[in-house]
PDB file of the backbone (N, CA, C, O) and the ligand in Angstrom, with CONECT records:
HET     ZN  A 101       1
ATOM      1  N   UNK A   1     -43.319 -20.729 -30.095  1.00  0.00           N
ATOM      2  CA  UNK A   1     -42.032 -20.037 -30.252  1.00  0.00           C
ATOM      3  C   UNK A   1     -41.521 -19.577 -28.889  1.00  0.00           C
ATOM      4  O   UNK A   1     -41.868 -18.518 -28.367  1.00  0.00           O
ATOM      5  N   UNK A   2     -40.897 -20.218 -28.497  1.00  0.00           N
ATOM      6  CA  UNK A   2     -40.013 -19.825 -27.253  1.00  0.00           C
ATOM      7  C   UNK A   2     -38.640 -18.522 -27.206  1.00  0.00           C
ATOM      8  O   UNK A   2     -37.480 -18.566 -27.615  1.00  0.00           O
ATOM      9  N   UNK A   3     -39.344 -17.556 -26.589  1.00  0.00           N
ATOM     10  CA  UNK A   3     -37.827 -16.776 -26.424  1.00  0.00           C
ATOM     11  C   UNK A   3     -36.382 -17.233 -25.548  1.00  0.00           C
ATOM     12  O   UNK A   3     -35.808 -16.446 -24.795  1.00  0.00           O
ATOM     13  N   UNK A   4     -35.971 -18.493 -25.769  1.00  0.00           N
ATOM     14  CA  UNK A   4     -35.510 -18.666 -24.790  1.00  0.00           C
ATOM     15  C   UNK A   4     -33.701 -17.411 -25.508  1.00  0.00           C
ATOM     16  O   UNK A   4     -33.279 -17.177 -26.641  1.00  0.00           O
ATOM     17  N   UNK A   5     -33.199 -16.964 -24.045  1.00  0.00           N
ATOM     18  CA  UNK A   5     -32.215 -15.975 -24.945  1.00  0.00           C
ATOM     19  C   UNK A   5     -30.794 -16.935 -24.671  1.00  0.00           C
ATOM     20  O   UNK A   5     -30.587 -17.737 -23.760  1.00  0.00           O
ATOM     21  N   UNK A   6     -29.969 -16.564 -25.737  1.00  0.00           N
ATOM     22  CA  UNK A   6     -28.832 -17.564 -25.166  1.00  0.00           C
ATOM     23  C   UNK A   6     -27.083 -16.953 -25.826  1.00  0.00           C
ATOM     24  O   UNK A   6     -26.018 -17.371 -26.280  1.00  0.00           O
ATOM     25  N   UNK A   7     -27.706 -15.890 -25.505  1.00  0.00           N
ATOM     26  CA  UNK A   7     -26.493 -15.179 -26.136  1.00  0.00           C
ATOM     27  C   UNK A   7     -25.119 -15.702 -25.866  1.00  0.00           C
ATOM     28  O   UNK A   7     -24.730 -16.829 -25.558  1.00  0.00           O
ATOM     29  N   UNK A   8     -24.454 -14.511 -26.077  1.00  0.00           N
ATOM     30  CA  UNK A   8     -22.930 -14.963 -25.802  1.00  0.00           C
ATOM     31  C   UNK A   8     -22.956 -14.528 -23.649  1.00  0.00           C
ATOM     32  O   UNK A   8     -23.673 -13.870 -22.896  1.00  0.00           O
ATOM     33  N   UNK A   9     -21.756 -15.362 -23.526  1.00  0.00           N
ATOM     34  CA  UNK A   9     -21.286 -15.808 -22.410  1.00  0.00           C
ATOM     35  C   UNK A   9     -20.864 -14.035 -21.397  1.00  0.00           C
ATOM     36  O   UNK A   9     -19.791 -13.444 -21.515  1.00  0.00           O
ATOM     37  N   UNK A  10     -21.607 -13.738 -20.829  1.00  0.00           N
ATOM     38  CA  UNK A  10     -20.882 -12.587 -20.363  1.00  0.00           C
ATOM     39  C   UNK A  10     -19.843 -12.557 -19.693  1.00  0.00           C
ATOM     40  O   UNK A  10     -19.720 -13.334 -18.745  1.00  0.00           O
ATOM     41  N   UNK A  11     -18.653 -11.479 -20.087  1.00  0.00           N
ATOM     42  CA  UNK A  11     -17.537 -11.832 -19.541  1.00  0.00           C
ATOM     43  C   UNK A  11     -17.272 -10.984 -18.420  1.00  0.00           C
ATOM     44  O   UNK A  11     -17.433  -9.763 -18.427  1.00  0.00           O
ATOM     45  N   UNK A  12     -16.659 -12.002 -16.984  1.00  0.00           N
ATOM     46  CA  UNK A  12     -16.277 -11.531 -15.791  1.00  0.00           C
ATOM     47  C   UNK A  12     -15.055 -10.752 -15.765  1.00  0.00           C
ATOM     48  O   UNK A  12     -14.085 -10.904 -16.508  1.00  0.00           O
ATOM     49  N   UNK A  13     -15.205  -9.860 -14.789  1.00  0.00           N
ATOM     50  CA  UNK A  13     -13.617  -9.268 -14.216  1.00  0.00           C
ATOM     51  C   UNK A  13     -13.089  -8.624 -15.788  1.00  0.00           C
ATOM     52  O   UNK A  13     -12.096  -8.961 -16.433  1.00  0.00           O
ATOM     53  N   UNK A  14     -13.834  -7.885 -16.031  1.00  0.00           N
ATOM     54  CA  UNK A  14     -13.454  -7.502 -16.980  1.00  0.00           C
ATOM     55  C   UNK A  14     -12.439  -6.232 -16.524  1.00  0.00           C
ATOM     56  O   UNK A  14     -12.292  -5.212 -17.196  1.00  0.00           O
ATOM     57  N   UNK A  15     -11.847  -6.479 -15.390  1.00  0.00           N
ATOM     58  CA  UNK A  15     -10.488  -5.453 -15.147  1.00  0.00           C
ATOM     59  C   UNK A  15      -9.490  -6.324 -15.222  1.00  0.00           C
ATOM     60  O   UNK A  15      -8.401  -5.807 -14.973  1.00  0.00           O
ATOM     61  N   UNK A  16      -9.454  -7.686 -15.524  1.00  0.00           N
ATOM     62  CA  UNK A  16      -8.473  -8.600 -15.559  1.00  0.00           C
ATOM     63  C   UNK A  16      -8.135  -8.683 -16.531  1.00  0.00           C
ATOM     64  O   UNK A  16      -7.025  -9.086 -16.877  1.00  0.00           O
ATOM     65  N   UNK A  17      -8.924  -8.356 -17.146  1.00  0.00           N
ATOM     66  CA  UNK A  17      -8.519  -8.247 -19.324  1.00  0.00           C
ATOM     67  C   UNK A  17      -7.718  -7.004 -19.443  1.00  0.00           C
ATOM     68  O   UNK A  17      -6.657  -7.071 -20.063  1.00  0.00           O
ATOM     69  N   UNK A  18      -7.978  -6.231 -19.087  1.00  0.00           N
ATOM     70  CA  UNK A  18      -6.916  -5.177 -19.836  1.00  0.00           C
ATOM     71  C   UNK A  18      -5.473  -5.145 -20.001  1.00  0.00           C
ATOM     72  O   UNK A  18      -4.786  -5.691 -19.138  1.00  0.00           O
ATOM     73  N   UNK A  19      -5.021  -4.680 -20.814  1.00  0.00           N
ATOM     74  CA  UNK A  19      -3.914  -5.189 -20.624  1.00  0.00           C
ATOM     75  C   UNK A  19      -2.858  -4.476 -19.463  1.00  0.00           C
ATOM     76  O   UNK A  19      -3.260  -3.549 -18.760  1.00  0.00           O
ATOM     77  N   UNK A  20      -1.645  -4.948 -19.362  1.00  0.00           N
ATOM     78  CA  UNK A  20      -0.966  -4.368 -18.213  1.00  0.00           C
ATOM     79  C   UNK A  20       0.016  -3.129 -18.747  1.00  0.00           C
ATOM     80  O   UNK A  20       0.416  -2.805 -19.865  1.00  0.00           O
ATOM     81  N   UNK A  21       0.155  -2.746 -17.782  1.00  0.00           N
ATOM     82  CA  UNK A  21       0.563  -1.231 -18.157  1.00  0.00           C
ATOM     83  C   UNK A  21       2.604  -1.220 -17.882  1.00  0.00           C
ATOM     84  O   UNK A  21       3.339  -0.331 -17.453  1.00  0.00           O
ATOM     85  N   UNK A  22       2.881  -2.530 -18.333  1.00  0.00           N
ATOM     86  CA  UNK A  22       4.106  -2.717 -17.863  1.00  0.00           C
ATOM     87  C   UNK A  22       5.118  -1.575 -18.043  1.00  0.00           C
ATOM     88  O   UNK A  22       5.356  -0.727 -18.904  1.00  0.00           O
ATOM     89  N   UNK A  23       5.669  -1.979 -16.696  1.00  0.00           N
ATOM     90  CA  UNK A  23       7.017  -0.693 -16.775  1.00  0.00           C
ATOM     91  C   UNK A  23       6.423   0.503 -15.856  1.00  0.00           C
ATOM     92  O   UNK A  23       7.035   1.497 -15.467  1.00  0.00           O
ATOM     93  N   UNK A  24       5.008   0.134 -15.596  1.00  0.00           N
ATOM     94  CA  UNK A  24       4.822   1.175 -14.497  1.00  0.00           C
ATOM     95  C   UNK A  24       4.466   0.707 -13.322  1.00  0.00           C
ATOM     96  O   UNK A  24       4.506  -0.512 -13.154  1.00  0.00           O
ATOM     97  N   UNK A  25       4.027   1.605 -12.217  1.00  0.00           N
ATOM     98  CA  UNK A  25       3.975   1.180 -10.514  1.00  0.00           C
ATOM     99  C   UNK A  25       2.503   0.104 -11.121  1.00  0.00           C
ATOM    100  O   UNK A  25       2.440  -1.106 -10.907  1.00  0.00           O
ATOM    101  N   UNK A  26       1.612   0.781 -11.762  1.00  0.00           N
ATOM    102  CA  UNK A  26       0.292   0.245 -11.859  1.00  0.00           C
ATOM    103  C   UNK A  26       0.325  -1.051 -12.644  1.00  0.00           C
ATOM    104  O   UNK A  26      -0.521  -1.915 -12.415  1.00  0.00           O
ATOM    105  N   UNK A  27       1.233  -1.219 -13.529  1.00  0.00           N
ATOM    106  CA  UNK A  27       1.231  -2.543 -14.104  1.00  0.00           C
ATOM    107  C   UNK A  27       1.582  -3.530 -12.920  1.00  0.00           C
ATOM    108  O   UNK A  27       0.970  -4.596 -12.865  1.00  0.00           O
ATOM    109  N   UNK A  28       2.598  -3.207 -11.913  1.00  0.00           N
ATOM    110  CA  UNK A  28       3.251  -3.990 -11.202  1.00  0.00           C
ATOM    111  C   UNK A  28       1.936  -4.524 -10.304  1.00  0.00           C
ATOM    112  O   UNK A  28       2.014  -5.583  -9.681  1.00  0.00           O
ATOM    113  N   UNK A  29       1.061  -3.930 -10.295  1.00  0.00           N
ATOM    114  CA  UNK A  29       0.329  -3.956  -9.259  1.00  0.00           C
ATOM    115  C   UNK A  29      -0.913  -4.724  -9.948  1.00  0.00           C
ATOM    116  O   UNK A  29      -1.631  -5.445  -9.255  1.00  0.00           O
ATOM    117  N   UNK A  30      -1.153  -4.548 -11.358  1.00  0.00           N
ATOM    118  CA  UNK A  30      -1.904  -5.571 -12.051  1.00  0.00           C
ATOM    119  C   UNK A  30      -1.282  -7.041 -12.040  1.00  0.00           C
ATOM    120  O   UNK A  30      -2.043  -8.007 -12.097  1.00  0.00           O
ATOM    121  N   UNK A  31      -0.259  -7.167 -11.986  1.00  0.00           N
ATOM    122  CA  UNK A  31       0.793  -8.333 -11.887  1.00  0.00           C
ATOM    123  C   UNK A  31       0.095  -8.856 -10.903  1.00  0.00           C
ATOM    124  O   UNK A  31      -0.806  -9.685 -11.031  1.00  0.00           O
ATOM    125  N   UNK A  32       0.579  -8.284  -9.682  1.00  0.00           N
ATOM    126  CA  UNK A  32      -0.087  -8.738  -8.640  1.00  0.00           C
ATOM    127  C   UNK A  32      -1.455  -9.249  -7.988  1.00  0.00           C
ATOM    128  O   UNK A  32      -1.867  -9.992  -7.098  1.00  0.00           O
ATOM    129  N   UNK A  33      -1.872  -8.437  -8.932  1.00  0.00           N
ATOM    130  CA  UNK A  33      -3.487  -8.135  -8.401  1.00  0.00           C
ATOM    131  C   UNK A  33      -4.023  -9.859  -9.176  1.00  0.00           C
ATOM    132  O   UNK A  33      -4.991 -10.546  -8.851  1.00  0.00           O
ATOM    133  N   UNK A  34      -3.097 -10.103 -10.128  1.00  0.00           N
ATOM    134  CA  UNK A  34      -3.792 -11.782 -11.211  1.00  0.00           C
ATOM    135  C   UNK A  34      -2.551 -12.864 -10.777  1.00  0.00           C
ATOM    136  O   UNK A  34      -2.119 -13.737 -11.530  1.00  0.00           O
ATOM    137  N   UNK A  35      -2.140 -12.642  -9.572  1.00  0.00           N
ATOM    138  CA  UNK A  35      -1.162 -13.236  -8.968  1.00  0.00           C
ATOM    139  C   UNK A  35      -0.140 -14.112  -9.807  1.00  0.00           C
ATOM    140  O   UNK A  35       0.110 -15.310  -9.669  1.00  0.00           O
ATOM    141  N   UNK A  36       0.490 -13.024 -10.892  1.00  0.00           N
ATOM    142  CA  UNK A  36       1.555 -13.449 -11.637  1.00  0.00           C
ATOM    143  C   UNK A  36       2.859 -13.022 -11.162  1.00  0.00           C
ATOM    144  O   UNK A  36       2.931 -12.037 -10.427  1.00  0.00           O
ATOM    145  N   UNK A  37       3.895 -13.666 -11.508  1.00  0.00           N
ATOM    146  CA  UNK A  37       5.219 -12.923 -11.291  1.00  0.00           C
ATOM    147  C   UNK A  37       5.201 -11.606 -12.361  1.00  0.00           C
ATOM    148  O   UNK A  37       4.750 -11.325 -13.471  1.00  0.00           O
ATOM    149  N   UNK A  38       5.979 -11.003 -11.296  1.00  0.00           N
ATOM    150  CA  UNK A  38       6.616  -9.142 -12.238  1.00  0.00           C
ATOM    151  C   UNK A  38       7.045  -9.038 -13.016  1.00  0.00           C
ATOM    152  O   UNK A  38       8.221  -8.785 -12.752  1.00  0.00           O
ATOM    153  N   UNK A  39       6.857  -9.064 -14.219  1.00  0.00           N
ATOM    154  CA  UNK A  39       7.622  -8.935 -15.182  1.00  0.00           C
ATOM    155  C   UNK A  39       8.989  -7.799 -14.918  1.00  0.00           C
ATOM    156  O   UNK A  39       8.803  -6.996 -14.003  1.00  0.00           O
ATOM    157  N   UNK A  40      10.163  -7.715 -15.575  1.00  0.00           N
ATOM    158  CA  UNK A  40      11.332  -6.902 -15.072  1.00  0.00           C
ATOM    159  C   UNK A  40      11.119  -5.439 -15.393  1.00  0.00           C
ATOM    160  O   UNK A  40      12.002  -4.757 -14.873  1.00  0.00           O
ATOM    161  N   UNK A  41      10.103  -4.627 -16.183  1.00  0.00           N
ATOM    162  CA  UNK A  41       9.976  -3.255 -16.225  1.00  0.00           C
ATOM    163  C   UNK A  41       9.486  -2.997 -15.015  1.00  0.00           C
ATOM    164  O   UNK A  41       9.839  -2.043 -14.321  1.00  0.00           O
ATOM    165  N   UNK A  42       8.466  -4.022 -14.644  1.00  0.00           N
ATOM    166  CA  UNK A  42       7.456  -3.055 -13.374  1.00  0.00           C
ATOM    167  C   UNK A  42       7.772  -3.735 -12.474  1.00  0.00           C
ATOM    168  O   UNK A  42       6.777  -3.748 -11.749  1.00  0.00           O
ATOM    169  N   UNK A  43       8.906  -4.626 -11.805  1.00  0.00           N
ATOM    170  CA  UNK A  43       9.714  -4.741 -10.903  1.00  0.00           C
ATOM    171  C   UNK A  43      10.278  -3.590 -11.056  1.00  0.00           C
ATOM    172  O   UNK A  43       9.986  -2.863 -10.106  1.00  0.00           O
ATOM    173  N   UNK A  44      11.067  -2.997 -11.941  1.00  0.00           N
ATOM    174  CA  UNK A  44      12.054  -2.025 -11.934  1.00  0.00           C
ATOM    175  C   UNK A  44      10.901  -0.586 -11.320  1.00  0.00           C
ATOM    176  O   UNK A  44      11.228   0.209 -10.439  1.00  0.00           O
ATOM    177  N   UNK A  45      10.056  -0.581 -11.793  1.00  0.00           N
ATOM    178  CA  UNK A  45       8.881   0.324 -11.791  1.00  0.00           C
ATOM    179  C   UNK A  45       8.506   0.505 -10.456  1.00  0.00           C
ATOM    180  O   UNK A  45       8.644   1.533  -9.793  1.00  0.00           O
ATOM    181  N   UNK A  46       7.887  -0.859 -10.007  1.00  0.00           N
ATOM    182  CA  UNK A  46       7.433  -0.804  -8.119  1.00  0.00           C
ATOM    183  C   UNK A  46       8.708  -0.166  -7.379  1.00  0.00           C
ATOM    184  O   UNK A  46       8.641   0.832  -6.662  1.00  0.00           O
ATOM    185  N   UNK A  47      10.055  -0.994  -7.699  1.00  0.00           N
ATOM    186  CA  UNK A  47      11.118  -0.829  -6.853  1.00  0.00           C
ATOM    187  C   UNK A  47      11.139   1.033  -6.689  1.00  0.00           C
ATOM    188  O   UNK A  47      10.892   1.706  -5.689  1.00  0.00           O
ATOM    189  N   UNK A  48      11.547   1.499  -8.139  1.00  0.00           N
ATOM    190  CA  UNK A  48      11.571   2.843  -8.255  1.00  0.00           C
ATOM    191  C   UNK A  48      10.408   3.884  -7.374  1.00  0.00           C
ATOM    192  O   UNK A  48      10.477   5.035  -6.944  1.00  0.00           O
ATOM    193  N   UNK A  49       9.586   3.067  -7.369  1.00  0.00           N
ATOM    194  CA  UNK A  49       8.175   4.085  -7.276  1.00  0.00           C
ATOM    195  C   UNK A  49       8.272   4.064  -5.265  1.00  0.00           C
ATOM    196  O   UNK A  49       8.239   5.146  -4.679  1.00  0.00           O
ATOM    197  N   UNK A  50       8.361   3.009  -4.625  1.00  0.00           N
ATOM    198  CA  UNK A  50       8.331   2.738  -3.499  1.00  0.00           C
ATOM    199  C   UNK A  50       9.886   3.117  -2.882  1.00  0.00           C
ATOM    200  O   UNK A  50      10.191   3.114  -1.690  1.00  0.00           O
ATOM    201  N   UNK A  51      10.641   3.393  -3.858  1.00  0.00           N
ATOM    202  CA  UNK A  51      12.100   3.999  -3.153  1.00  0.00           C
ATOM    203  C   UNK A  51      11.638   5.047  -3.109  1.00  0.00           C
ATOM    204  O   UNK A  51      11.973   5.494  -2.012  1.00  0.00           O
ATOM    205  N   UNK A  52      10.789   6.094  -3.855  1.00  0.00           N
ATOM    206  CA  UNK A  52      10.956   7.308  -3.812  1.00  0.00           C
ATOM    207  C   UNK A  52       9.998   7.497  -2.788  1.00  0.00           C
ATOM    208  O   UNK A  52      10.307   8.351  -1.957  1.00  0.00           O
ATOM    209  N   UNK A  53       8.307   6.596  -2.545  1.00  0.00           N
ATOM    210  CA  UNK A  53       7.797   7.293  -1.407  1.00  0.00           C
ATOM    211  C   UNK A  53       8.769   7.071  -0.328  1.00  0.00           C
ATOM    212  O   UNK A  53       8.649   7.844   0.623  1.00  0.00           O
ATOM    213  N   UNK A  54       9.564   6.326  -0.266  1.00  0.00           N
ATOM    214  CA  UNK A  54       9.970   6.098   0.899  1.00  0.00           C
ATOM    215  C   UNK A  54      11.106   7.857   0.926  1.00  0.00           C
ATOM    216  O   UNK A  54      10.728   8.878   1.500  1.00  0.00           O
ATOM    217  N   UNK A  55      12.029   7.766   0.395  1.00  0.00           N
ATOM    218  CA  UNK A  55      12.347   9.344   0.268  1.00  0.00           C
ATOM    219  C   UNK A  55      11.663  10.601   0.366  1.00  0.00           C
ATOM    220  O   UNK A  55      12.356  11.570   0.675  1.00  0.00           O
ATOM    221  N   UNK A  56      10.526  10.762   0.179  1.00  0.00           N
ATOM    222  CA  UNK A  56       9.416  11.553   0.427  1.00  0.00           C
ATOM    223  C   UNK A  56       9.162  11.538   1.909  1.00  0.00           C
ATOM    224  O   UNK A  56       9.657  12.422   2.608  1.00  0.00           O
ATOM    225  N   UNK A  57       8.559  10.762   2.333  1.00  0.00           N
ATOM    226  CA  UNK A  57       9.063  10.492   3.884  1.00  0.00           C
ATOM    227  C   UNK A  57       8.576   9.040   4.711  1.00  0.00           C
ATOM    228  O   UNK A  57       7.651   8.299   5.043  1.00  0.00           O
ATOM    229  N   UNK A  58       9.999   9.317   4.729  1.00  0.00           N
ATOM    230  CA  UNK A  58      10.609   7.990   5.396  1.00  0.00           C
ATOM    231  C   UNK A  58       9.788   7.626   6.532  1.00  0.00           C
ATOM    232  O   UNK A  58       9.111   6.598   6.565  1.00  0.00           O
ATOM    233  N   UNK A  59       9.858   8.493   7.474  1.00  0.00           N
ATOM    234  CA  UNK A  59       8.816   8.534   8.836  1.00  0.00           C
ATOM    235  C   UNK A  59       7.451   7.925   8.693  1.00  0.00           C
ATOM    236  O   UNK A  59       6.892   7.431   9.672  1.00  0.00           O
ATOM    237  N   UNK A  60       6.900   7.944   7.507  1.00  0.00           N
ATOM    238  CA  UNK A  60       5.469   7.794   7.749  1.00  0.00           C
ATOM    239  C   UNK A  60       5.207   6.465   8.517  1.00  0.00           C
ATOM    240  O   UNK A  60       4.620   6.573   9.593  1.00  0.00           O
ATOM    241  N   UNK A  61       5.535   5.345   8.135  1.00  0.00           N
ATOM    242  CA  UNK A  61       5.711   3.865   8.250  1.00  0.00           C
ATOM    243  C   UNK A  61       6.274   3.824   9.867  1.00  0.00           C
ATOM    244  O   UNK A  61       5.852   2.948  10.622  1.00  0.00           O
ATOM    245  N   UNK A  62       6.908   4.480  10.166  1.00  0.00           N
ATOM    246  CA  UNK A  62       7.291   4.404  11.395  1.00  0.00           C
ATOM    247  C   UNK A  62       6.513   4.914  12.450  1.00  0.00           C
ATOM    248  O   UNK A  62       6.228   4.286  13.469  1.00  0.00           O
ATOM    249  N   UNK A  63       6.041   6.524  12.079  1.00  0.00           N
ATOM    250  CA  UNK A  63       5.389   7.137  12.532  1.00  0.00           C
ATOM    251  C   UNK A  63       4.001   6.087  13.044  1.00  0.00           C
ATOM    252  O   UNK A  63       3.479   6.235  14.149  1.00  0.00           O
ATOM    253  N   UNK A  64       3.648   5.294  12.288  1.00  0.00           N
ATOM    254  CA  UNK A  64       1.976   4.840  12.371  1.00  0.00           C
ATOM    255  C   UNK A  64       2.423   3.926  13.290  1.00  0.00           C
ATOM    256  O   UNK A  64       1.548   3.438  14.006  1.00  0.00           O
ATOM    257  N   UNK A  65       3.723   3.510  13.486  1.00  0.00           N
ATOM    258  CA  UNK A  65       3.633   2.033  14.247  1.00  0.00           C
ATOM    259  C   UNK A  65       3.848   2.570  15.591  1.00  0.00           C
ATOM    260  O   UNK A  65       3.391   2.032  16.599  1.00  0.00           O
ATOM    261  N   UNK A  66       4.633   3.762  15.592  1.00  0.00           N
ATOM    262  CA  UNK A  66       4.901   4.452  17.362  1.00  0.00           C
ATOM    263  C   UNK A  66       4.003   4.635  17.886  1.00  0.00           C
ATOM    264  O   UNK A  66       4.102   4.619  19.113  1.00  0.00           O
ATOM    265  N   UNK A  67       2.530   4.929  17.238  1.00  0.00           N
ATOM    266  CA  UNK A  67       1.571   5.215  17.450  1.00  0.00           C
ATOM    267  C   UNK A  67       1.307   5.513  19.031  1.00  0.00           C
ATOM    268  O   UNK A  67       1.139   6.512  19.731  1.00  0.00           O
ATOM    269  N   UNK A  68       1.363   4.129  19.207  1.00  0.00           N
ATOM    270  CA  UNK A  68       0.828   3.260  20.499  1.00  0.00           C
ATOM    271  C   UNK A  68       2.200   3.596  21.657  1.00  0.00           C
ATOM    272  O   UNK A  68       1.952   3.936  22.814  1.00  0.00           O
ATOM    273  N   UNK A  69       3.652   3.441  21.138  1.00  0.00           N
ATOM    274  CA  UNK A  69       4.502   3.335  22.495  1.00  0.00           C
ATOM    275  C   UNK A  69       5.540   4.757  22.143  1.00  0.00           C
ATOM    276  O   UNK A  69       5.667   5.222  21.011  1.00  0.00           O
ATOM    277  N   UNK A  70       6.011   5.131  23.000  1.00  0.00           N
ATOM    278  CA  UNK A  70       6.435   6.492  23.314  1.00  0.00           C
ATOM    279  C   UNK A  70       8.075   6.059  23.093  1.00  0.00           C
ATOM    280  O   UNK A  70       8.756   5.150  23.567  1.00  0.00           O
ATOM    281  N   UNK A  71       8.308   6.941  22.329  1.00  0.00           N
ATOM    282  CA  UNK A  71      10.122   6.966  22.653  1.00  0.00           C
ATOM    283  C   UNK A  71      10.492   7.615  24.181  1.00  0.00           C
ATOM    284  O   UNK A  71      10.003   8.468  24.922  1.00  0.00           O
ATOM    285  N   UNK A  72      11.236   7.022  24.191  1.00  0.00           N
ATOM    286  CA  UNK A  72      12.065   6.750  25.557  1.00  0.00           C
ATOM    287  C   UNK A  72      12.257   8.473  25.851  1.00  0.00           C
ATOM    288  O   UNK A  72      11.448   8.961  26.640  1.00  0.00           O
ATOM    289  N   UNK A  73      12.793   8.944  25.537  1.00  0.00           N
ATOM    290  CA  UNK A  73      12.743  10.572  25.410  1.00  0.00           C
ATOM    291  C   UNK A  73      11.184  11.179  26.081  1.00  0.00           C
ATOM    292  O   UNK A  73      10.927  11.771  27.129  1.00  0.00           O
ATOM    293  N   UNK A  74      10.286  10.693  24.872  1.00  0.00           N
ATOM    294  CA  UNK A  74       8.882  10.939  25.467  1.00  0.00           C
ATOM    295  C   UNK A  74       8.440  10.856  26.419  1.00  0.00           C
ATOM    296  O   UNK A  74       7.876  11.761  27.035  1.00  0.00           O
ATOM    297  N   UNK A  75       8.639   9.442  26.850  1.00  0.00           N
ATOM    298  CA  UNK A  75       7.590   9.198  27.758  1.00  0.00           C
ATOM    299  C   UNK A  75       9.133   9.946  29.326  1.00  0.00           C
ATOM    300  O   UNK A  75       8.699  10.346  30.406  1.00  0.00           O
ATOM    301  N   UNK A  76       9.696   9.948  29.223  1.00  0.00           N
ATOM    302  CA  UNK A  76      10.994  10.149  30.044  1.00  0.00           C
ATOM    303  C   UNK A  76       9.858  11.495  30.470  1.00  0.00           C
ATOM    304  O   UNK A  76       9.112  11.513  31.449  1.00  0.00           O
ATOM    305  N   UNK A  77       9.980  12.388  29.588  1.00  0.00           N
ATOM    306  CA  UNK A  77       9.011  14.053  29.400  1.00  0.00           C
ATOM    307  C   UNK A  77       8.006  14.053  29.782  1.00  0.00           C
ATOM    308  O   UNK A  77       7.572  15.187  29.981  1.00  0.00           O
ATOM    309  N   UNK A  78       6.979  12.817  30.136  1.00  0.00           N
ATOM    310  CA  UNK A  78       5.921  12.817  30.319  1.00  0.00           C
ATOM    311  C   UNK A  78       6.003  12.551  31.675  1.00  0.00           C
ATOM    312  O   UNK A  78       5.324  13.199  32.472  1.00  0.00           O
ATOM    313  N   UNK A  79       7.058  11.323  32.167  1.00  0.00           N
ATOM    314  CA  UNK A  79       6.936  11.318  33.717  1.00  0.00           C
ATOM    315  C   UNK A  79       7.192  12.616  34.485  1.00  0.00           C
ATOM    316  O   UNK A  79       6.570  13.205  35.369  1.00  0.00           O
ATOM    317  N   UNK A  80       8.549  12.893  33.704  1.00  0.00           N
ATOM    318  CA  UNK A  80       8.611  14.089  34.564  1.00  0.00           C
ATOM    319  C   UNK A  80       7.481  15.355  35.149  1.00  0.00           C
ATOM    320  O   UNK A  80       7.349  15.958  36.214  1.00  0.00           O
ATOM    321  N   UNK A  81       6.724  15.364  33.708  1.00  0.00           N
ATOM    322  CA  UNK A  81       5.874  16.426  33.512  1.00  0.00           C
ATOM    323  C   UNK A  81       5.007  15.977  34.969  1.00  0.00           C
ATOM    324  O   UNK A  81       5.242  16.576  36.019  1.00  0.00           O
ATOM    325  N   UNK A  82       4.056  14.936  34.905  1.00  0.00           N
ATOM    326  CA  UNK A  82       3.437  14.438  35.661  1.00  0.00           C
ATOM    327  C   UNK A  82       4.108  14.363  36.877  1.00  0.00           C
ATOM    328  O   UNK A  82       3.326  14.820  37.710  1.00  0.00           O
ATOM    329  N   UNK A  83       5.451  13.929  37.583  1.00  0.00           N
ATOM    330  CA  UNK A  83       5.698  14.443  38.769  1.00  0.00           C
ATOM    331  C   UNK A  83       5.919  15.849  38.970  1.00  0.00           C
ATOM    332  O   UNK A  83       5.714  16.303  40.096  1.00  0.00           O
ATOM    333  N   UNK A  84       6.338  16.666  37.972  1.00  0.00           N
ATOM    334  CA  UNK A  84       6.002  18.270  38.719  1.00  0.00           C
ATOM    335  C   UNK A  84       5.074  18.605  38.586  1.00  0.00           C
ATOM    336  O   UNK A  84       4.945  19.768  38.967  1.00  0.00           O
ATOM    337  N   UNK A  85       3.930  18.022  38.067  1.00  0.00           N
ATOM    338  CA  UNK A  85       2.365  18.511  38.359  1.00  0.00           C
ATOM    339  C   UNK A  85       1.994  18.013  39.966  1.00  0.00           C
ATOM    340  O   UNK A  85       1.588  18.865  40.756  1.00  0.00           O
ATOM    341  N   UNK A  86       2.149  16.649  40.380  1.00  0.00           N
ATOM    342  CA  UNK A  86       1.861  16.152  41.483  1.00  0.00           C
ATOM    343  C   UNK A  86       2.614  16.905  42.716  1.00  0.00           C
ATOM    344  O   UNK A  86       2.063  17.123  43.795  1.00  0.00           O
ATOM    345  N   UNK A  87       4.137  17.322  42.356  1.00  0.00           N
ATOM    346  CA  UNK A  87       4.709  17.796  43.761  1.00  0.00           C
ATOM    347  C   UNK A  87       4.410  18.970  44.217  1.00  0.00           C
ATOM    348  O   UNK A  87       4.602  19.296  45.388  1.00  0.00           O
ATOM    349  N   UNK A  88       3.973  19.625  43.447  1.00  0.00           N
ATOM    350  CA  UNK A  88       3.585  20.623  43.656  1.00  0.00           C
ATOM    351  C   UNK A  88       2.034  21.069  44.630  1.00  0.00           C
ATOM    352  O   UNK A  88       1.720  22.250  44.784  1.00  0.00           O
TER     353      UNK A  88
HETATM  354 ZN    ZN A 101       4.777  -6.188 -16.460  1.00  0.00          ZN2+
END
């Protein structure tokens, strides 16, 4: 008598099964995530959800990319600073 076991098939990605939560940011993003087109609630949903962070603040996105280079203003403030440290 052999145990051989041979059950049922276990099922993968079992976050791919659930269903989608359409009409919200998170459905839109299940859309995405099973690389389907958006259905039109959670298009309407992402659009809505990503207008408003962006209203919340706008800067952030910008902020991260200045990171690295100085507005003209800035760095203008910085030379200066640095030649009245030196002439002195
Ligand atoms: Zn949807």
């Amino acid at each position: 008598m052999s145990e051989h076991e041979a059950g049922p098939v276990k099922r993968r990605g079992g976050s791919a099964r659930k269903p989608i939560a359409h009409g919200t940011y998170r459905g839109a993003r299940q859309h995405r995530y099973r690389k389907e087109p958006l259905c039109r609630p959670c298009r309407d949903a992402e659009n809505a959800y990503q207008r408003e962070q962006y209203a919340r603040n706008p800067r952030k996105r910008a902020a991260r990319k200045q990171t690295q280079y100085l507005t003209e203003e800035e760095w203008q403030a910085r030379v200066a600073a640095r030649r009245e440290a030196g002439a002195s």
